[in-house]
N, C-alpha and C positions, 0 to 999 in steps of 0.2 A: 456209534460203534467205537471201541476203544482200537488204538491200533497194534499191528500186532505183536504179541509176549512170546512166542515159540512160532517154532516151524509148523507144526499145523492151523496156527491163525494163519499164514499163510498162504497154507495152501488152499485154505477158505474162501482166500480171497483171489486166490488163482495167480498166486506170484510165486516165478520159477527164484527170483531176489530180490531184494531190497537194494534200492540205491543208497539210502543209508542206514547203519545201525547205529544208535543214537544211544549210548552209555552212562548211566545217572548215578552217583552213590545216593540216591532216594529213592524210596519206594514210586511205583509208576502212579502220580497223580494227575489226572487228567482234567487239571484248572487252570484259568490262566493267573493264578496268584501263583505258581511253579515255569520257570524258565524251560521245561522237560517238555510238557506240554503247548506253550508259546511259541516254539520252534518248531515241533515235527507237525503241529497244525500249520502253520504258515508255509513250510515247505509242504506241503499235502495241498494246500490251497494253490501251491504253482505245478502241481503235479508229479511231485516229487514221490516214492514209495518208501516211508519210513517204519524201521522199525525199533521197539524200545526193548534195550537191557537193562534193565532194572537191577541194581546192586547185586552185581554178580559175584561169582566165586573167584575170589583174584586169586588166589593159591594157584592156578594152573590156567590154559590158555585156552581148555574145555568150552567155557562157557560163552567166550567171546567168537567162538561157532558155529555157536545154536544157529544162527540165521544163514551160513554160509558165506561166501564170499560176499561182500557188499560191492554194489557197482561203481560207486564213487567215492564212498570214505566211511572213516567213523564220526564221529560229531559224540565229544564225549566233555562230560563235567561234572564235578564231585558232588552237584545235590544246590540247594537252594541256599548254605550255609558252607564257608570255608568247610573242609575237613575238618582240621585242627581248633578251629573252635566249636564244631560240632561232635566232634571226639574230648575233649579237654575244659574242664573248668579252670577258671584265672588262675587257680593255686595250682595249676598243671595236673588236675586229678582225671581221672578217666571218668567220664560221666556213666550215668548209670541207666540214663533211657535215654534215649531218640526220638523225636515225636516224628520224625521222616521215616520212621521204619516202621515195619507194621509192628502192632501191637507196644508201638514204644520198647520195642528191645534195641539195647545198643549194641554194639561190634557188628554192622551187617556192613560199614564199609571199612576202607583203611585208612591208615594217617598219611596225610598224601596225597591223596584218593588220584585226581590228574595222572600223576609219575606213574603210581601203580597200572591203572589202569592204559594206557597210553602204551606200557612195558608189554602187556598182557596180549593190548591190540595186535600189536608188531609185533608178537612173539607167535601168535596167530595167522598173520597174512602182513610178511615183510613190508611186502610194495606198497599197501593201500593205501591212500592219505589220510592222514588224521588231521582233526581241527580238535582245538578245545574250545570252551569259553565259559559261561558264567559266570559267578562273583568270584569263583575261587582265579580263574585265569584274569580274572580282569583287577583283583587288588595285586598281583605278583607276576605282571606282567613286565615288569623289568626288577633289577636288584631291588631287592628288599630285606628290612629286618625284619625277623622270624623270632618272635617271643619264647617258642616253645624249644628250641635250639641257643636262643642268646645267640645269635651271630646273622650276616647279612649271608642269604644267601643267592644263587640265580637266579633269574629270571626264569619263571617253570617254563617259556618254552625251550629253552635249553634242559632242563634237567626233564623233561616228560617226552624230546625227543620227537614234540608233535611236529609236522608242518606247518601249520598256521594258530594262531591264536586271537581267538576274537575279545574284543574288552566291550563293556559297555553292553546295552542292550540289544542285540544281536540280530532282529530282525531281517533289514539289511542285507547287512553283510553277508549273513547266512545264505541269503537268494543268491547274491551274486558270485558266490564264494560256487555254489550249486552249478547255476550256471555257467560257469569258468572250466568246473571239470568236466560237465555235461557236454561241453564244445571238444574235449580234448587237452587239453591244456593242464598240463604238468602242473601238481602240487607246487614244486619249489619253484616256479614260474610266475606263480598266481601274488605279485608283489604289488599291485596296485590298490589293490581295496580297503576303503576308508571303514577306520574303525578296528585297526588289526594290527598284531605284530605279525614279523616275518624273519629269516634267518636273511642276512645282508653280507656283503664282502662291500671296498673300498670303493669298488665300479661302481654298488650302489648310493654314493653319498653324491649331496651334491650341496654347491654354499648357500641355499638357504634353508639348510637343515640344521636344527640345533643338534651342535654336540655332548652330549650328556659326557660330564667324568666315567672313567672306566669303570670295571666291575672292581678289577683292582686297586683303582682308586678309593670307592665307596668305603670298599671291604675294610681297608687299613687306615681312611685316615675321616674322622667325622663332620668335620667342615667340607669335605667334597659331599659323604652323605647331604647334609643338609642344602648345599648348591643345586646338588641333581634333583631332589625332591621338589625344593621352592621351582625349577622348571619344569618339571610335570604338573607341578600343581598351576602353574599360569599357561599353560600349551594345554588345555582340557577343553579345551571349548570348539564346537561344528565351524566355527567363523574365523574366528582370530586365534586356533592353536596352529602350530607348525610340526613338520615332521622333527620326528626324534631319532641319534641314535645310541645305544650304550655297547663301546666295545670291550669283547672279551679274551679273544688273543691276537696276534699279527692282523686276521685276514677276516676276523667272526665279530659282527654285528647285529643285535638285535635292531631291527627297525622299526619303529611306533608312528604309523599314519597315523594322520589327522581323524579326529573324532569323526564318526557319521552324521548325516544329518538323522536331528531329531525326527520323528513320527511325525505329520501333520496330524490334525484333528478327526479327519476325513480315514486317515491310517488306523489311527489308535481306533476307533470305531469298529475299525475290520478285524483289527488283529483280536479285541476283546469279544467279537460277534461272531468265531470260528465255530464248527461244532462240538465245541467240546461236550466231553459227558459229565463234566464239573462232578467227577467222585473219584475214589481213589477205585483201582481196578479191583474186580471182584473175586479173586484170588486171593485177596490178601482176608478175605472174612472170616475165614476159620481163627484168625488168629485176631481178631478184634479190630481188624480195618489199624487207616493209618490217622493218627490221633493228629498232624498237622491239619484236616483236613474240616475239622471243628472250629477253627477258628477262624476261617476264609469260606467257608460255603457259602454261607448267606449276608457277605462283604461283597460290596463293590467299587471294583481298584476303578479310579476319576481323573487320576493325574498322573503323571511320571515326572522325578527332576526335582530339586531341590535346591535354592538358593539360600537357604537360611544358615549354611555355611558350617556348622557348627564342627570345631577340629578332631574332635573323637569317632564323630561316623564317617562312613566309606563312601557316602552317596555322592558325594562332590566329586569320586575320583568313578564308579562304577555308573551314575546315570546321569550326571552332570547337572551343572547347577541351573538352565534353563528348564522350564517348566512348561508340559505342554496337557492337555487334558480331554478327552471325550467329552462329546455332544453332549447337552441333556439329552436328546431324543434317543443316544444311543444308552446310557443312563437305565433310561425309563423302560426301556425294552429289555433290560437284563432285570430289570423287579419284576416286570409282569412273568419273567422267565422263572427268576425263584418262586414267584407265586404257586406255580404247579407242580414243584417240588413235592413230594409225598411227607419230607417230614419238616417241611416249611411250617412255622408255627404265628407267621404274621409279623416277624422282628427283623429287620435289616440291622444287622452288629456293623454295620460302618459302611461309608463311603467317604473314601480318603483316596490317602496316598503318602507318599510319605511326610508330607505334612496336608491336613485337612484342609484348611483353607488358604489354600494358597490351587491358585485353578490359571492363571495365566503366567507367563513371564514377567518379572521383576519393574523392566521399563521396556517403553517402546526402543530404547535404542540398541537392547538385546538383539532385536530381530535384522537389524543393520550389521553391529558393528561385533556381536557376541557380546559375552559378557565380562567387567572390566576386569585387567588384570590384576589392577594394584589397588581394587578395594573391594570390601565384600558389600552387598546387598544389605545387610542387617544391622551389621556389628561396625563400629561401637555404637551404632544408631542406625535405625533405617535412614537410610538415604534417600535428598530431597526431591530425586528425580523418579522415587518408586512411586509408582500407581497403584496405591492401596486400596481396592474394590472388593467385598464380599459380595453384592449383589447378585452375581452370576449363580454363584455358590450356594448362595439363599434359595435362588430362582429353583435350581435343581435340586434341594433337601423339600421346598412344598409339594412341589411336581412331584416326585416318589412317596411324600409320605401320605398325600392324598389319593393315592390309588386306593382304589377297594382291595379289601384284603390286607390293605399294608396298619397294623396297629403302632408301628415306633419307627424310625429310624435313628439310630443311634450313630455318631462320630467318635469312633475309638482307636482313629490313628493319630489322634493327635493334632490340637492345634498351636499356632505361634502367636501365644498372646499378645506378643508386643509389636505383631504384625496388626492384630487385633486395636489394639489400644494406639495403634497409629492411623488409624479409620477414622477419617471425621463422622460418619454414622456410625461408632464400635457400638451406640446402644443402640439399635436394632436387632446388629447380626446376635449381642449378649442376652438379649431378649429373645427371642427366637432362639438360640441353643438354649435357653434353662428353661421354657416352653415345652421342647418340640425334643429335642435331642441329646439329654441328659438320662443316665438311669440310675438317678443315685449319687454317684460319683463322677466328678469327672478328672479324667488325668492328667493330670500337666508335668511340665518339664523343667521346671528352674535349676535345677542339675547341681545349684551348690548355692552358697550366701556369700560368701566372700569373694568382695571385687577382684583381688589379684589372682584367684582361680575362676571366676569368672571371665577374665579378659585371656587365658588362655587358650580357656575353652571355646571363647569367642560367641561367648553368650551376654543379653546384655545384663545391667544392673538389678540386683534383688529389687531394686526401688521400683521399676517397671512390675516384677512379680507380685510384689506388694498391692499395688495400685489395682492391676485386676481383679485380684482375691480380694477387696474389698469391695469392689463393686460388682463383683460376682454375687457374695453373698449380699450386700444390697437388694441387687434383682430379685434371687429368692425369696429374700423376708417380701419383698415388695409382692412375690406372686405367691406368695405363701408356701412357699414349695421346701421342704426337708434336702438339702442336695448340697454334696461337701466337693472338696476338692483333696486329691490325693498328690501331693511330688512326687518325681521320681527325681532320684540323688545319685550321684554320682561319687564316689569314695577313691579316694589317693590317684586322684588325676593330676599329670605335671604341674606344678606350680602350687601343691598343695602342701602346705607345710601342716606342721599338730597342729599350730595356733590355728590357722585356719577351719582344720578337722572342729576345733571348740569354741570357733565362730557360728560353724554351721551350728553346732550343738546349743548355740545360745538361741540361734533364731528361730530352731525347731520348738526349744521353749518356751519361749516370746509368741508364738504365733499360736501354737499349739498344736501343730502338724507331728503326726504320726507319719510318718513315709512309708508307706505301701509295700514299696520295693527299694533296695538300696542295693547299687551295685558298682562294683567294685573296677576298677578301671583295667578294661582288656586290650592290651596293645595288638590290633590287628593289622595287616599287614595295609599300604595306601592312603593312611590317614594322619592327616598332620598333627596329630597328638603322639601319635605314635614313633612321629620321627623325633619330638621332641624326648618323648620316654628315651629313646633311644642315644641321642645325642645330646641331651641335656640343655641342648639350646632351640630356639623360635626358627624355623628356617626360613621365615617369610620377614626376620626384622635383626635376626641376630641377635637377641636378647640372652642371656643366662635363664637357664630355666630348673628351678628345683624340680627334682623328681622322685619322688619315695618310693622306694625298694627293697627295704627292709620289710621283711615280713611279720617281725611282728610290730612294728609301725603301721602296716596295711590294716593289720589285726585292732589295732587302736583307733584308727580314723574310723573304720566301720563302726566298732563300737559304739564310740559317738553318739554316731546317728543315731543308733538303737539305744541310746544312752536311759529308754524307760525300762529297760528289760531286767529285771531282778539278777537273769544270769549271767550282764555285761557289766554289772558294778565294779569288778576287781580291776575289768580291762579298763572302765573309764578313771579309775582314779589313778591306775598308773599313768595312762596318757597322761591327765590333768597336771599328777605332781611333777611328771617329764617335760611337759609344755608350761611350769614354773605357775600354774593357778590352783596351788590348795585349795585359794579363797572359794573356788567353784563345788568342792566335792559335797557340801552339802545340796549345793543346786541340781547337780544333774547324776550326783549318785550319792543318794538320800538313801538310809539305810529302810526297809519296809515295803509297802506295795511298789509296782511300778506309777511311773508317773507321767507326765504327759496327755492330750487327749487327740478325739479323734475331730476333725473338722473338715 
């Protein structure tokens, strides 16, 4: 049973109110690949009574009513995707669908979404408490740079005026945060719980807390930006981060407890094994359901956490870089579940996470000491102390794909090949995916060809890329099998000069890779690419860092890539004659068909 959407699910279910109303700029999906759903299950599983707003009418403070007074707060978050990159393409254009909304219409939330809605709550019922959290509270949980503005702005929970703000995957926090108010206990009171900001004064500091530069500090001067960043970015970790604070006038401090502890095994089990109704709610059909909802039904999320570091994503700051994963048993009990599905058609589209195989933590000395501050897991090489195992991983793709009923299971979140190809058995686990878990294509991520945008991004050598794409297609021919591999690329990310742009562009020819998708570098808010975008320098080394800004520079690097396209010729010979290689324009803009192929 979905929970409830209006005042009459309520009274259905014989509730005079809700303890919470829980606020989403996404349509109500009731899966647990939606943070919407992960939550008001898990408080429902401690007996909590929740109910979902589903992208309301922010214009007036009407709809944040429907449910009446709430007994302990709202719990609100802008969807499963920032706002602002969910409203806005990289060129700042307003997108044109939504897959969060039903029928892919866009405008059903606002820019902002947190602020707005937060404004909406309190403008409804002064007193109540508010929490935020999600991705969007948890990359803009202290000063941050804001693409869509050009300028740093505060920390949303000052500007959304919540009471608390959750970062990180919320579970947790969420119960105890419940149970805090449940007792009694004043919102602005509730300052102890890991995994949260909170509004602070001076009382609250104490000397083993790191001091972050000020707001004003950041704001004005970009060597503090980059100081404040580089220590958020080493204080992220359940073990060895320390409390944080960033002040904003005389007496006002944001305070950033210590990460939560991760999910054990035993946890993540529970929290993916709630009753969800795994669809989007039934209301939304007259208008063609919600199209996010297609590409997660019949996926099953394995792992949470991310060590492979990479500076462009958010994961290292919103789920942290330890790794923790479901049971196989609990696994195996979510296929048998899809199996009975009515329009189950025998295909598992993935069991991932955010990266596929990777299913434990990086080294045992994680679980002691957390994880280190002053080196990554990956980059510039995995690291000799990492425990490189797929077996587990393997163990759990046989187990599901040999159930009855099950015809494929497919991996299509993605894996680290050069996590991969640091396996002293890699030809096992590459045998078995081009076997068992391939359809066709498979995706990979080498993000760029050129070393010095490669070491930004903190990704390692093409020469790793290379080496599996060869012995990838090896496998194939070896099992006879038709099965390509697609890049995905990454276009004018820091440290990416032209020449670089028609590096890529040489090796895309050399190789003969068509790239699938090619996209454009999005400065979002949390991410150490984006502080570099920002500040033009590495804040983790101090380095200078090129950053391309020019737009039609952006315009040129992309091109590039798509350098077989009959109607990017013009662009790529400007880039070429700009980046000083005439000698090139017959090679990658040859006058007649396009060129390039597909592999």
């Amino acid at each position: 049973m979905f929970l409830p959407v209006c005042r009459e699910d309520m009274d259905k279910r014989g509730w005079k109110c809700a303890d919470f109303v829980l606020v989403t700029g996404d349509a109500y999906v009731d899966h647990p690949s939606f943070g919407t759903a992960i939550i008001s299950r898990v408080l429902e599983a401690y007996g909590y009574k929740v109910a979902i707003l589903a992208q309301p009418d922010w214009k007036s403070c009407d709809d944040f009513r429907r449910f009446g007074r709430p007994r302990l707060g709202f719990l609100i978050n802008s969807g499963n995707v920032d706002s602002m990159v969910n409203n806005f393409s990289v060129f700042k254009h307003r997108r044109r669908t939504d897959l969060y909304s039903p029928g892919g219409k866009s405008g059903c939330r606002p820019d902002r979404a947190l602020a707005v809605y937060c404004n909406r709550a309190r403008e409804a019922y002064k007193d109540v408490p508010i929490i935020i959290g999600g991705l969007e509270a948890s990359l803009r949980r202290m000063g941050h740079y804001d693409y869509w503005s050009d300028k740093v702005r505060r920390s949303v929970l000052i500007d959304s005026r919540a009471d608390i703000l959750v970062y990180g995957m919320g579970e947790r926090a969420s119960v105890q945060i419940a149970e805090a108010l449940d007792s009694g206990i004043e919102a602005k009171d509730i300052k102890w719980i890991k995994g949260t900001c909170v509004r602070g004064t001076r009382e609250d500091l104490d000397e083993e807390m790191v001091i972050l530069p000020s707001f004003d500090e950041i704001k004005k001067d970009k060597s503090k930006y980059c100081e404040s960043f580089a220590a958020q970015y080493r204080n992220n970790d359940q073990i060895s981060g320390q409390r944080m604070a960033e002040q904003y006038d005389s007496n006002l401090f944001v305070i950033q407890n210590i990460p939560q502890k991760i999910l054990t095994r035993e946890e993540m089990d529970q929290v993916y094994e709630l009753p969800y109704e795994r669809d989007y709610h039934p209301m939304y059909e007259p208008e063609g359901g919600v199209p996010a909802i297609k590409e997660v039904k019949f996926s099953i999320t394995g792992t949470r956490g991310c060590f492979g570091g990479c500076s462009f994503c958010a994961l290292t700051y919103h789920q942290g870089r330890e790794v923790v994963s479901r049971s196989k048993e609990s696994i195996v009990r979510e296929a048998e579940m899809l199996k009975r599905d009515k329009d189950f058609k025998g295909y598992i589209h993935d069991i991932g996470g955010p990266t596929a195989n990777f299913r434990k933590p990086a080294c045992s000395k994680q679980l002691k000491s957390g994880v280190c501050r002053d080196r990554d897991c990956m980059y510039p090489e995995p690291c000799p102390a990492m425990d490189v195992d797929h077996s587990e991983y393997l163990n759990v793709l046989k187990e599901v794909r040999e159930l009855p009923g099950i015809k494929k299971v497919f991996i299509r979140s993605g894996i680290r090949y050069d996590y991969l190809m640091a396996d002293k058995k890699w030809q096992t686990f590459m045998r078995e995916l081009c076997v068992h878990h391939v359809s066709g294509t498979l995706k990979v991520a080498p993000e760029h060809a050129s070393c010095a945008v490669l070491a930004k991004m903190r990704k390692p050598s093409i020469d790793v890329f290379e080496r599996f794409s060869r012995e990838y297609e090896k496998m194939n021919k070896k099992l006879k099998k038709r099965q390509y591999l697609i890049p995905y690329m990454i276009s004018s990310h820091p440290g990416s000069r032209l020449q670089d742009a028609v590096d890529l562009a040489l090796f895309l020819k050399k190789s003969g890779f068509i790239p699938d998708q090619v996209q454009d570098f999005y400065p979002t808010p949390g991410t150490l690419a984006t502080c570099m975008y920002y500040t033009g320098k590495d804040p983790l080394t101090g380095e200078d860092v090129y950053v391309p800004r020019d737009m039609e520079e952006k315009k040129m690097q992309r091109a590039l890539m798509h350098f077989h396209k009959k109607e990017n010729r013009g662009m790529v010979k400007k880039a070429l004659i700009k980046a000083g290689r005439k000698d090139l324009i017959d090679v990658l803009a040859p006058r007649g068909s396009s060129s390039g192929r597909r592999r």
